[in-house]
N, C-alpha and C positions, 0 to 999 in steps of 0.2 A: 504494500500500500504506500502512495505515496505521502508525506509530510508536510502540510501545511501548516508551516509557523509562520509567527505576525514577520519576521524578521527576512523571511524569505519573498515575502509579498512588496512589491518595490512602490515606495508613497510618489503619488507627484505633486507639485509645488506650486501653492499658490501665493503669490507676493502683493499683500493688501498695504499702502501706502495712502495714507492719511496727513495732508496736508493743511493746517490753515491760511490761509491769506493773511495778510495785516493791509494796511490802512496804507492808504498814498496820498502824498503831500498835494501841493498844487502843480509843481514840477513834475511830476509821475514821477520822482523818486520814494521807493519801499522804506515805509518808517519804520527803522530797528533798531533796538535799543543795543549798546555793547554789550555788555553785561550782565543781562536778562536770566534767573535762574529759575524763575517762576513761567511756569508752563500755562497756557491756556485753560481753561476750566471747560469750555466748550470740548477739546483736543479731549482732557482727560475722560471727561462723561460718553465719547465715540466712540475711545480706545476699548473702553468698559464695556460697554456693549459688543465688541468687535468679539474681544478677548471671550467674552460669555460666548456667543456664536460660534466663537473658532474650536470653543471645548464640546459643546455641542455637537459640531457637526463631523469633527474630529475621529471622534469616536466611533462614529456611525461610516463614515467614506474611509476612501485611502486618500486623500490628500490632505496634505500639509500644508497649513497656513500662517504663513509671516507675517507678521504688522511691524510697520514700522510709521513713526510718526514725528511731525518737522509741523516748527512752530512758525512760520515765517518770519515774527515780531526777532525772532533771537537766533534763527538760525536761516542761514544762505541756502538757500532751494539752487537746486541743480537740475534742472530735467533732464539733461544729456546725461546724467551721472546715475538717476533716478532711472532711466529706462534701463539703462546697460544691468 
C-alpha cells in the first residue's frame, strides 16, 4: 500500500500582500514619517482577519499562505520588489 503522509503531499503558495496607502501632500509627494514605529490600526484589524482565514483554510487545502504587510506612512512600497 502506498503512504500518504502530510509531508509527502507538496503545499502551493499563496502570497497575500496587504498594503496601506498614506496620504499625499499637494505636491503628490507620499507623506512618511522617519521614524514611525506604530503600525496602522486599520493594517493590524486586516492582518487579523487574514491570519484567522489563513488558519482556516489552511487546514482544510494544500496551500500555503503568506501575509505580509507594508505600512506606507513608515515604510517605502516597492512594487517591482513586491511582485518579484
Amino acid at each position: 500500500m502506498p503512504s500518504t503522509s502530510t509531508a509527502a503531499v507538496a503545499k502551493r503558495r499563496f502570497c497575500l500582500v496587504l498594503v496601506k496607502p498614506t496620504h499625499y501632500c499637494d505636491d503628490g509627494y507620499p507623506i512618511r514619517w522617519f521614524r514611525s514605529a506604530i503600525p496602522s490600526n486599520s493594517l493590524a484589524c486586516i492582518y487579523g482577519i487574514a491570519r484567522i482565514a489563513t488558519n482556516a483554510a489552511c487546514s482544510a487545502n494544500d496551500v500555503e499562505i503568506d501575509i505580509h504587510c507594508d505600512d506606507e506612512a513608515n515604510t517605502r512600497i516597492r512594487p517591482d520588489r513586491i511582485a518579484a
